[in-house]
Structures are given as C-alpha cells and as structure tokens.
N, C-alpha and C positions, 0 to 999 in steps of 0.2 A: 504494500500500500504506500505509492508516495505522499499521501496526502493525509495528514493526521483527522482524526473527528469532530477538531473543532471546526477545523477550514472547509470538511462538509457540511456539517451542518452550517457554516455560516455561507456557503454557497447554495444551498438550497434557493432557487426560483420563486417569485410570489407571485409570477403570472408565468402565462406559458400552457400550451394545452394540456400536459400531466396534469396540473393545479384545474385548472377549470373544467374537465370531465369530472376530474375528484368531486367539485364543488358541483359536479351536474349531480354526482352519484348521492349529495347529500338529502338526498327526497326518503332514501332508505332509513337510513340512520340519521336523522336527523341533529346535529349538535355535536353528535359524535368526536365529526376531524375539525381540528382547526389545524391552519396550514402556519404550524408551528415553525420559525427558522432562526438562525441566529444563536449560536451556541449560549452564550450569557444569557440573549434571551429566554432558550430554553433550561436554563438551568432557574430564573427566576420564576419561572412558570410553573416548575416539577417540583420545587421545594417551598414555593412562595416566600422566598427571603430576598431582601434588599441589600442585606448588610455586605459591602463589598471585598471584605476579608473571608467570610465563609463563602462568598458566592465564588472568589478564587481559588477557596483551598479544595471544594466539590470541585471546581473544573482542573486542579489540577491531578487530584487523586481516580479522576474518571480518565484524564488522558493516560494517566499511568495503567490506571486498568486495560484500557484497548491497549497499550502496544506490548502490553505482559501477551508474548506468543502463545504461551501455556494456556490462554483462556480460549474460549470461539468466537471472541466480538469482532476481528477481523476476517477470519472464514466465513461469519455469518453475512459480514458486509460483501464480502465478496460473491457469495450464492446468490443474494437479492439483487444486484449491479447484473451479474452473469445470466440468471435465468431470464431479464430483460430482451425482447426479441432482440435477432440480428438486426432489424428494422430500424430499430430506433434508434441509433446512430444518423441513419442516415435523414431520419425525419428530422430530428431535432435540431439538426445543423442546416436544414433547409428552412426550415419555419427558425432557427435563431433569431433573423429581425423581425418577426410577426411577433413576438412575444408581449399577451396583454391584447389582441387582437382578437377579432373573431374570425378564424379560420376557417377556409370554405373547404368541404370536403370533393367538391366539382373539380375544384381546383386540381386537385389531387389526383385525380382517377385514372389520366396517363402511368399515375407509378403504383396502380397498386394491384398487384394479383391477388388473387382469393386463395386460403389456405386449403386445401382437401380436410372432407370432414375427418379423416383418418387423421393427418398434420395438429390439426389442431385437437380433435382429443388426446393427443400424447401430450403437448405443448399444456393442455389444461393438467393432466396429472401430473406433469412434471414441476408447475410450477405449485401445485401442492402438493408435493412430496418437498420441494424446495421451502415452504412454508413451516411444513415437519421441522426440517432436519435445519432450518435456520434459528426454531422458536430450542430445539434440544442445545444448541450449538451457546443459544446466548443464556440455556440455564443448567450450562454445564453437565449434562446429563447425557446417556449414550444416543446416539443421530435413530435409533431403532424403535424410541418409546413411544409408538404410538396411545397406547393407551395414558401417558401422561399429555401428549398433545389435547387427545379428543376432552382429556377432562378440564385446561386451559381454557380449549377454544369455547367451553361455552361464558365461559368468562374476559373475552377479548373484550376490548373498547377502546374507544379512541382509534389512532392511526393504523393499529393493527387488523379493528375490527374494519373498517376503510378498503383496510388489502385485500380481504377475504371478500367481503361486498365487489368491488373492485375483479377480482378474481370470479365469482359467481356470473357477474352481470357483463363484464368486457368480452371474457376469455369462455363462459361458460351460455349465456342465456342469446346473446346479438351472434355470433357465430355456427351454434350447432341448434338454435332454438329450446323448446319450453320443455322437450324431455331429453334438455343435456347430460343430465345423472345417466339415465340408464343406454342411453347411444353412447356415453364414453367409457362406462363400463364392456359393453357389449364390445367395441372399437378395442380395447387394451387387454379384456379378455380373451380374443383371439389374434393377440401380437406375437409373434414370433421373436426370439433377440435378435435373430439377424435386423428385421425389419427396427426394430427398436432402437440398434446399433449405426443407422443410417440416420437418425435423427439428430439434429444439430443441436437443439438445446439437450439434448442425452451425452452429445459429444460432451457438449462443456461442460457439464456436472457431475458425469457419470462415477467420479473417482469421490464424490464424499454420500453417494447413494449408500447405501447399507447392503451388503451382499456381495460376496467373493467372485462371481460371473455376469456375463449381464442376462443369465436364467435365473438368478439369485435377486439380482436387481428388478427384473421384470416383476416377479412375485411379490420385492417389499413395494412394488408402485401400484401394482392391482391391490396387494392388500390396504393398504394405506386410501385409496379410493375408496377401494368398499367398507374401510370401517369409518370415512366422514362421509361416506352419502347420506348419512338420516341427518344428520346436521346442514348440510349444505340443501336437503329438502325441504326439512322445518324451515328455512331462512327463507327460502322463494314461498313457500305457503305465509310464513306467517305476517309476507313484506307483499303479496300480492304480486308477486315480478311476473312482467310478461317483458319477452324481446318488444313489442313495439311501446311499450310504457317504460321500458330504460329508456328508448330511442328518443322518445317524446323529451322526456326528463333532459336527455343531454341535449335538445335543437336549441335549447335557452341558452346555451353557453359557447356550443360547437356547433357548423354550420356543418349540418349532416343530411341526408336525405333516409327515408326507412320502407323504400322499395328495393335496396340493396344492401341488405344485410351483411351478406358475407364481404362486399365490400367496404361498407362498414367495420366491420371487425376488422381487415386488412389496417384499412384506415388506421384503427386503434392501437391494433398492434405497433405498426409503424412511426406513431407520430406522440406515442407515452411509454413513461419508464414510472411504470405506479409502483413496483416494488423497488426500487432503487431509493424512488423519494417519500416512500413511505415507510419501508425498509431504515432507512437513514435516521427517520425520527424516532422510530420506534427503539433502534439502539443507542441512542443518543438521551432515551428515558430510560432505560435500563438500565444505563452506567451511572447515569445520574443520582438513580434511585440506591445503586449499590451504593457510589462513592458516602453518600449522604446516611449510610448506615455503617458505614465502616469509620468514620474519622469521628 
C-alpha cells in the first residue's frame, strides 16, 4: 500500500457518481450512509470528541494499527479496491471532470457491453464472498467463518450496510432481475473451476479465497451464497426492491434510462467503485473504534 489510511480516507470524493448512486440507493436504508470523508473528520464523528490531543493520539495509534502487517486492515483494503470491476478504472478517469455532475448514461453507451448473465453471477458471488473474507480479515478471525459473518450481517449499519444494499440492488437486482438469488445460485451451482478459473475478478482474489484448489474455492463460494441467501431475501422482501424501482430511485441522481437494464448494470459497473469507497470508510471506523479502546 503506498498510500497510508489517513490520505485515503482524506481522498475520498464528495461528489462523483460512486457518491450519488450511493445517495440514489438511500431510499432503502434511509439515514443509514452519510458520505463520511476526511480522516480527522472521521475520527471526530466515531468518537464524538473535539479535544485535539486525543483526536491525535486515536489517529495516531489507528495509523499504527493499519500498517502493523500482522493485522488484515491492509488485505482487507486491498480485497475491496480489487474486487472493484476492471471497468472502473477506466470510467472514472473519463467522467474525472464531470465530477458533481449529472451524468448521462446515453452518453455512454458506445463503451458499454453487457455482462452475460453467467459473468455476472460469479462477479455477484464473488464480490460477497469478498464481503466475507474482508469483514473476517478486519476482525481478525479465520477468512472461512461464515457463520460469524451471517451473524454480523444482520447487525450491519451504516457504510457497511450501504455495500450490501449496494451489492443486492447494483450487482444483484438491475442486472440479473427480481429472482437474482436463485439464477445465481442455479449459475455457480453448475460452474465448473475451469470455467470459474477464467474469470477475472477470480483471477484477482482467488489467493485469499478459503480453499486449497479452485474445486475447494468453488464450494467455499456456492456455500457462502447459499448460507446469505435468506438474508439477502429478507432484504429485497422486506425493502420492497424491484429492478425498475432501484432504476427509478437512481434517475434522480444519474441520468439513466430503464428499458436497458443490462446496460444499465454495465453502466454501473463501469463508472462506481462502491466497495473501495465504502470499503475505505468502513475501515477507517474500525481502526478508529479499536485505536479508541486500546489507548
């Protein structure tokens, strides 16, 4: 990591289309995210103190925490940054001076292929298994414990619960439609590792997945699916989500259209890095919250 934790989080964006889809997404969770940035800032936010001696000695004993290697706050950063499409690279440095803008998604539509629904249900599990093994990674605990994830997740809030939302309605509901659960299960149920082993965010992550082969890998990723699909069900039942009522929710923010979904989703993919920047805050309350318990 070149870049220490405070300089991310004091680079975090307060406009930009990551930020305003987020803020499309706040119709679910209402309250939920606020688009936390600013290291000091966020450290007077997490602990509600002013005092400028303690608000230095949290930020210094949080820095020293991230770059102690022995912990997972930097693998964790690194999994969330990674499992970010290849896309968004390229989107974000195209839209760089639009930032704070309302961007057209017309605009766009010379660059954007649509994922195959196969593509993108592996891309959906992998970026929550990447959820898993980032939430194990920053509480120290082994990358396999699902059943301490599933008991976390129903306790998420804030930026965290943002990713998951985020993750259901981007990657899960505008892409494969209203019975994403059980077409992504059915899709990664019948993956083969070779096929699995061609995938590119697999490429990138496949070495802190849990499992000796990628037939070992494949199995923690179907199982890890199918033990949060009652959660990621209850979420869509009990938030009313439908793909054209996300769609609707974001035309307020992003200029989108919702007679093309999947290009839509490309779109999405392409032009946000919602776990990087949500990812980012959420470790950045973590550390905080340690450093403030230990000094």
């Amino acid at each position: 990591m070149s870049k220490t934790i405070t300089q991310l989080v004091d680079e975090l964006p307060t406009g930009g289309v990551t930020v305003m889809v987020l803020r499309g997404l706040d119709f679910v969770i209402p309250g939920q995210w606020n688009n936390l940035v600013g290291f000091e800032n966020t450290v007077r936010t997490v602990t509600g103190e002013n005092d400028p001696a303690l608000i230095q000695q949290v930020s210094e004993r949080a820095l020293w925490l991230y770059n102690d290697k022995k912990e997972g706050y930097q693998k964790a950063l690194w999994l969330y940054q990674t499992i970010d499409s290849a896309g968004t690279a390229l989107g974000t440095a195209a839209l760089a001076n639009k930032i704070g803008e309302n961007v057209s998604f017309l605009g766009f539509l010379n660059h954007l292929t649509p994922k195959a629904n196969k593509a993108q249900a592996i891309d959906l599990s992998l970026k929550l298994v990447a959820e898993l093994v980032g939430f194990c990674l920053i509480n120290g605990i082994p990358g396999d414990s699902i059943g301490d994830f599933l008991a976390a997740l129903g306790d998420y809030s804030g930026e965290s619960l943002m990713r998951m939302t985020a993750l259901v309605c981007l990657d899960g509901l505008i892409p494969l439609g209203p019975d994403f659960i059980s077409s992504a299960l059915s899709t990664i149920g019948n993956l083969t590792p070779k096929e699995l082993e061609q995938n590119e965010g697999f490429k990138r992550i496949n070495d802190v997945i849990p499992g000796k082969t990628s037939e070992g890998k494949l199995q923690f990723i179907q199982g890890s699916f199918d033990s949060v699909k009652g959660w990621m069900g209850d979420f869509v039942s009990q938030h009313d989500l439908t793909p054209e009522k996300v769609v609707k929710n974001l035309q307020g923010f992003v200029d989108i259209t919702n007679d093309k979904l999947d290009y839509v989703a490309a779109f999405l993919d392409m032009t946000t890095n919602y776990y990087t920047h949500t990812g980012t805050q959420t470790l950045a309350r973590r550390l905080i919250e340690r450093a403030v318990a230990e000094i």
